[in-house]
C-alpha positions as CSV (number, residue, x, y, z in Angstrom):
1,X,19.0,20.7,19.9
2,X,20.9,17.8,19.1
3,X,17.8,15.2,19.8
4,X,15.3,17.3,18.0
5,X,17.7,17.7,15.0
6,X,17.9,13.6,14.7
7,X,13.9,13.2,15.2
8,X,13.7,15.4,12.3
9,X,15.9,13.5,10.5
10,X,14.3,10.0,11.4
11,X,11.0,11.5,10.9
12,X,12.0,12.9,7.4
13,X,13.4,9.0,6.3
14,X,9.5,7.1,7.8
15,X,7.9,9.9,4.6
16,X,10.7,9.2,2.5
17,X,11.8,5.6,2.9
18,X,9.8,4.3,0.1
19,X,10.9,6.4,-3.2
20,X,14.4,6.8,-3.7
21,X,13.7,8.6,-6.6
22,X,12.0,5.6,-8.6
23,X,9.8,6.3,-11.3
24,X,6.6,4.6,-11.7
25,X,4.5,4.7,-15.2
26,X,0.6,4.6,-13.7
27,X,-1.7,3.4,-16.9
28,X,-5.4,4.8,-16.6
29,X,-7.5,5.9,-18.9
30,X,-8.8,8.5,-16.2
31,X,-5.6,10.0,-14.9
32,X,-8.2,12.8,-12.7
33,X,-10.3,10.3,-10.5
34,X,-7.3,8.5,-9.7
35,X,-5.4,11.5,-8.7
36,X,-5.6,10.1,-4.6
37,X,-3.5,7.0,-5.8
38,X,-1.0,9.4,-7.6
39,X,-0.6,12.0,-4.9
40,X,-0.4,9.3,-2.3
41,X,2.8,7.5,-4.2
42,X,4.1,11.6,-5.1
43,X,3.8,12.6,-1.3
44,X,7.0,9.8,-0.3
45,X,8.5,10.9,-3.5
46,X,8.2,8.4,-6.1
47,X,8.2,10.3,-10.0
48,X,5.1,9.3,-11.0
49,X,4.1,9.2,-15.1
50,X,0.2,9.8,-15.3
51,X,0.0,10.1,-19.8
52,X,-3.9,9.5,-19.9
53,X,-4.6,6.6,-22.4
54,X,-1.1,6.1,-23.3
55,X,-0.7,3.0,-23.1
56,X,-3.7,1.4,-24.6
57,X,-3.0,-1.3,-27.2
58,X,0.2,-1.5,-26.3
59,X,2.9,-1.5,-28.9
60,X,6.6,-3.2,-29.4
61,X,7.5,0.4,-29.1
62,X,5.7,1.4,-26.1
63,X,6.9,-1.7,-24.2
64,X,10.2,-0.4,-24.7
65,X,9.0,2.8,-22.8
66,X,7.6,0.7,-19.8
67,X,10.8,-1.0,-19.5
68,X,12.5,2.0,-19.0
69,X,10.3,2.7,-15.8
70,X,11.0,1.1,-12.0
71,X,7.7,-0.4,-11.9
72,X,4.4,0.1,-13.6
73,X,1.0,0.4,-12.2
74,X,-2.6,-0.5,-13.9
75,X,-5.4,1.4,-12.8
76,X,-8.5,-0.1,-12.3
77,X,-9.7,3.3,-14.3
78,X,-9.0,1.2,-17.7
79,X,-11.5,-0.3,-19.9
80,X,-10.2,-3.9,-20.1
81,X,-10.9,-4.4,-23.8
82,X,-7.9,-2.0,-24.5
83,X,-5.5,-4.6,-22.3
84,X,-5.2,-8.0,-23.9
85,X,-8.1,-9.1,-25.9
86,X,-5.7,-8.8,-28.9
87,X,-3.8,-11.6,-29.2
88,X,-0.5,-9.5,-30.1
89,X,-1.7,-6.7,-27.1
90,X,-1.7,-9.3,-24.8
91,X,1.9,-10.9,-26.2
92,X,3.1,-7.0,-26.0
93,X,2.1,-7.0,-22.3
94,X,3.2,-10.1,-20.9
95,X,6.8,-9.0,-22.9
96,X,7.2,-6.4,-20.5
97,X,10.5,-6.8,-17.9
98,X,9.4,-3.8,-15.9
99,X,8.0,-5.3,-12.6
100,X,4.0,-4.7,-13.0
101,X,1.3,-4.1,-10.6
102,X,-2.0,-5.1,-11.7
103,X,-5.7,-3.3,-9.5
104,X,-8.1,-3.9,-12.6
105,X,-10.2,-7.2,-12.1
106,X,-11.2,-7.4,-15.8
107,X,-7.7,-7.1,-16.9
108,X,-6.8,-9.9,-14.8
109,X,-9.0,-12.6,-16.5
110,X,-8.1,-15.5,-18.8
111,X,-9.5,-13.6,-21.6
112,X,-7.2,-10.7,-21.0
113,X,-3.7,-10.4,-19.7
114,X,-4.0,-14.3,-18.2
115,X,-3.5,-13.7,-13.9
116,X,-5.9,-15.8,-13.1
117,X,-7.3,-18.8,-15.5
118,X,-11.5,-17.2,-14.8
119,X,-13.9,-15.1,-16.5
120,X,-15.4,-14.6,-13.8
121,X,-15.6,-11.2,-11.9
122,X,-16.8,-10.5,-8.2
123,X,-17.4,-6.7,-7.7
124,X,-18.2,-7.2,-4.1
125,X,-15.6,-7.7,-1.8
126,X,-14.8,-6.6,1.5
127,X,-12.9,-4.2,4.0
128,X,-10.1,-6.3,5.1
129,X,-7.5,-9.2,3.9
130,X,-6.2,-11.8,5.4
131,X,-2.6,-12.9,5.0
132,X,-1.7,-16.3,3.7
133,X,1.6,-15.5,3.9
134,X,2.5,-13.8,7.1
135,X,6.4,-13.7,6.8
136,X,5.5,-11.8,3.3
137,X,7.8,-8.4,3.6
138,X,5.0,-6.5,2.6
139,X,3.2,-6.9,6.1
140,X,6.8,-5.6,7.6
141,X,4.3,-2.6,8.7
142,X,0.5,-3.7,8.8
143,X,-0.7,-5.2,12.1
144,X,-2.7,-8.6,11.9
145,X,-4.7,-9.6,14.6
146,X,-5.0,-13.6,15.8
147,X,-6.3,-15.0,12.7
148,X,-3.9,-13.2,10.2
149,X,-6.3,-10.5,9.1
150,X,-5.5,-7.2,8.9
151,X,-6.9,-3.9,10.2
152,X,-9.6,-2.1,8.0
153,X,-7.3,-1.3,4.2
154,X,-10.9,0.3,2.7
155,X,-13.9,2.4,3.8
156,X,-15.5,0.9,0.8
157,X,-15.6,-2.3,-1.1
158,X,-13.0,-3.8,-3.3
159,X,-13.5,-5.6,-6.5
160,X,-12.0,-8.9,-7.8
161,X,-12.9,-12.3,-9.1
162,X,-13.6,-15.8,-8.4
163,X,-10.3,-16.8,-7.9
164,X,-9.1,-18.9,-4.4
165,X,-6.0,-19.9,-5.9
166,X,-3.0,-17.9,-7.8
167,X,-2.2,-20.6,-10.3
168,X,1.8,-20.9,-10.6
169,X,2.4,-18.1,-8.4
170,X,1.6,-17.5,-4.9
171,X,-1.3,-16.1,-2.9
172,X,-0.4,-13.8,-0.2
173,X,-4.3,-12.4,1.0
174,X,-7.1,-13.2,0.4
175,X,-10.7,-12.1,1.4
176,X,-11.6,-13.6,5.0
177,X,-15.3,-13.9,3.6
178,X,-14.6,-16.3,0.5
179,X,-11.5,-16.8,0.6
180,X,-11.0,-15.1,-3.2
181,X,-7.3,-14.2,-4.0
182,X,-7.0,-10.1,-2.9
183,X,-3.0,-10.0,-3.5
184,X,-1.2,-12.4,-5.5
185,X,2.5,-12.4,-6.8
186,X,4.7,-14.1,-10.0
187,X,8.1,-14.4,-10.7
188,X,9.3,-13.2,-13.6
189,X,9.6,-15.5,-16.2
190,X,6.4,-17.4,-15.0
191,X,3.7,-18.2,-16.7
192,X,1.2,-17.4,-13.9
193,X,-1.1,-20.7,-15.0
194,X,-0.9,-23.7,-17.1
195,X,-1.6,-22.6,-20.5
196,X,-1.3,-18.8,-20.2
197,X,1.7,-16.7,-21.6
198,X,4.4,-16.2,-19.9
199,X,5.1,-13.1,-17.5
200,X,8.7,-12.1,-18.5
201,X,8.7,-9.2,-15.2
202,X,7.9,-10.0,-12.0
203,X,3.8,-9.1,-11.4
204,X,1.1,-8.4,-8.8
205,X,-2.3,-8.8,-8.4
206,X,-3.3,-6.5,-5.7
207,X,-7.3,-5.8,-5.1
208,X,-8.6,-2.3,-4.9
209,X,-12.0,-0.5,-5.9
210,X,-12.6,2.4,-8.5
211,X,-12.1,5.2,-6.4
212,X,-9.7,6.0,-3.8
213,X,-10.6,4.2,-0.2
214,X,-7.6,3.5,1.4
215,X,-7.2,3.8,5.5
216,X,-3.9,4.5,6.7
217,X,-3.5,0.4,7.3
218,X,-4.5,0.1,3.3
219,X,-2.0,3.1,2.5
220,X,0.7,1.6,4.5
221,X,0.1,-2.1,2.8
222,X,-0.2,-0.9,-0.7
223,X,3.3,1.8,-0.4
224,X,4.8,-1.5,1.0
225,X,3.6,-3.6,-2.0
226,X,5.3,-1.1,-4.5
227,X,8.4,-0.9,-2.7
228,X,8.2,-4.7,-2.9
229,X,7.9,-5.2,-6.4
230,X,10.6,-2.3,-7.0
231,X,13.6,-3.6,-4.6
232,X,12.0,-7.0,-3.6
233,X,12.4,-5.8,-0.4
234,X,10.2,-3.2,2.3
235,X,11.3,-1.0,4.9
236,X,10.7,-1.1,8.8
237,X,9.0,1.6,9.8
238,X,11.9,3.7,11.2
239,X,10.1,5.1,14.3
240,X,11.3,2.1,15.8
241,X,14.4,3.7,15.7
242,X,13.2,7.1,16.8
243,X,11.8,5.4,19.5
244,X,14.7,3.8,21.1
245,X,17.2,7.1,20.0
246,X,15.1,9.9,21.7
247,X,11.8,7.8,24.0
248,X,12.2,6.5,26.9
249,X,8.9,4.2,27.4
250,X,8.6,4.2,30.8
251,X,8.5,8.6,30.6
252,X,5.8,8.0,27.6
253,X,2.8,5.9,27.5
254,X,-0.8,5.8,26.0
255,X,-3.8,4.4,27.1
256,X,-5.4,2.1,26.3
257,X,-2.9,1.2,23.0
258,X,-4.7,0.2,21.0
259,X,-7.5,2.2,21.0
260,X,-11.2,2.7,19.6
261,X,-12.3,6.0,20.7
262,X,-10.3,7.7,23.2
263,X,-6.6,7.5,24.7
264,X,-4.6,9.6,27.5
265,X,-1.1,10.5,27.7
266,X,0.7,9.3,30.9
267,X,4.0,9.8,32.1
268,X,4.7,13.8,30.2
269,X,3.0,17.3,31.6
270,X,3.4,20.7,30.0
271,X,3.8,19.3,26.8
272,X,3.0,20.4,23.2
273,X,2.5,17.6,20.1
274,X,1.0,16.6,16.9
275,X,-0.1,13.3,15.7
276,X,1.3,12.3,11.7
277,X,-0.4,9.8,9.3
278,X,2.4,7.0,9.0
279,X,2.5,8.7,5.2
280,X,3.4,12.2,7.0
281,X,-0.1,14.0,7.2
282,X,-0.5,16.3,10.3
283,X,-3.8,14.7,11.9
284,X,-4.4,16.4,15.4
285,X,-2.3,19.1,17.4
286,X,-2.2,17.8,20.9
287,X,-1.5,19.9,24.2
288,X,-1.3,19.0,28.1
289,X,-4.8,20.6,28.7
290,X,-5.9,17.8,27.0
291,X,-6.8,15.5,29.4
292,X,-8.6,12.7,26.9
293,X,-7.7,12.6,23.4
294,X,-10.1,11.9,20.7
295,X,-9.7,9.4,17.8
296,X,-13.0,8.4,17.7
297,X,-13.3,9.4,13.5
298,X,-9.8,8.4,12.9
299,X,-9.6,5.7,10.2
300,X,-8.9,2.6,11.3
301,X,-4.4,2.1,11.1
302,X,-1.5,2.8,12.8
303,X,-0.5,6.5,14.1
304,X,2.5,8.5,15.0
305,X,2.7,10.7,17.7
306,X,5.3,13.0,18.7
307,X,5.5,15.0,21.9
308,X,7.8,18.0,23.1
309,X,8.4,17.9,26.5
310,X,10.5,20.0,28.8
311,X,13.4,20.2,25.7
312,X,12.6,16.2,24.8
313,X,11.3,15.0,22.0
314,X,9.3,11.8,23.0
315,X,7.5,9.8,20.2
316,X,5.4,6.5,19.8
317,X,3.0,4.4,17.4
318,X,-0.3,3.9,17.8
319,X,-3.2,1.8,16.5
320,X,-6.6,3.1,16.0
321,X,-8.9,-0.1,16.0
């Protein structure tokens, strides 16, 4: 009872590790068709503020509300024009302290709230990102394979511009096709060019498409970005942990590891299971009579699964390809 009473509680800290209670204001002007993004950050318990159109033509006043928030979030659900092509809009927005996020392409142009010193958008991107910064904390959790990229982050495409370079700030992905800037980071007080305004928070560029597309490697990345920009730091995955309090390898193993369509379970008999999402979605209940288990129309990512055996609880990672 002990054992199964501390797997619960490691398991409860992997859905929970991010949040601690932070509160995130999420600017869209379309608060409905990005509800996927806003459950996702809800379900490991960030306090997420969704006001539809609130924030358009931002104010003096209203950047004191932002700063009162742990981080804000743009949605690429906004119409650019309503996000820096005033003069005093765009002053308003880079005056913010608050540590921002920034998924809308448009809104990242020179003519806007100056990320990148281009005009220029590209609206056809790919399905992965390589890392130009592989000690970056927020690929604590993402796999890369031998030339830094990472597994699948999108079923679709994702949008951004012509950029290959991050200006005064630094690159940390780009796309593996053309090498344009995916995710891109300032320090506060930067301004993220010559000859753009300065940033007075910390800020983000991350790449993403209009609607919801993430694979559990592009969930993992992005929950790891936001904890990022809120404590400048990211969590290891804590089933590390559960792993060497409760599993003993050599009584557990999966095979092949990683795997494309089908994996068995060595080592355990007579055992009952489930495998979780690494954000704490039940996938697949898993028994002994199964002698081959199916993954084959998983999304590419990393897995948990956790087994009961004989009184143990045995768990493990493992990554879908």
């Amino acid at each position: 009872m002990k054992k199964k009473l501390l797997l619960f509680a490691l398991l409860c800290s992997i859905f929970t590790s991010y949040s601690q209670a932070y509160t995130i204001a999420w600017v869209s002007e379309d608060v409905t068709s990005d509800a996927s993004y806003i459950t996702l950050l809800e379900n490991v318990g960030y306090s997420i503020d969704a006001t539809e159109n609130h924030w358009q033509n931002l104010t003096s006043s209203l950047v004191s509300e932002l700063n009162g928030y742990d981080l804000v979030i743009i949605s690429k659900r906004t119409n650019s024009s309503n996000y820096g092509s005033d003069a005093t809009v765009r002053a308003n927005w880079q005056s913010v302290t608050t540590p921002i996020i920034n998924m809308n392409n448009y809104i990242n142009r020179s003519s806007r709230l100056e990320f990148f010193n281009t005009t220029v958008n590209n609206d056809n991107l790919g399905y992965y990102m390589v890392a130009q910064q592989t000690s970056h904390a927020i690929f604590t959790n993402t796999p890369l394979d031998e030339n830094n990229t990472t597994l699948q982050v999108t079923t679709e495409i994702y949008q951004g511009n012509d950029a290959t370079d991050a200006g005064n700030g630094t690159t940390v992905a780009t796309d593996p096709t053309n090498g344009v800037v995916t995710i891109a980071e300032w320090s506060a007080g930067t301004a993220c060019y010559s000859g753009a305004g300065t940033q007075s928070g910390k800020r983000m560029w991350y790449a993403c498409s209009y609607s919801y597309n993430f694979t559990d490697t592009g969930n993992t990345l992005f929950l790891d970005a936001v904890e990022y920009m809120i404590t400048g730091n990211v969590t290891t995955d804590t089933t590390t942990a559960i792993n060497e309090e409760i599993s003993t390898s050599s009584k557990l193993n999966i095979y092949p590891n990683p795997v494309s369509d089908y994996f068995t379970i060595e080592g355990l008999t007579n055992f009952e299971g489930m495998i979780f999402s690494v954000t704490g979605q039940k996938i697949k209940k898993l028994s002994s009579s199964d002698k081959k288990i199916d993954v084959s129309d998983f999304s590419k990512g990393t897995y948990i699964i956790s087994i009961e055996c004989e009184g143990e609880i045995y768990t493990k990672k493992f990554i879908k390809k």
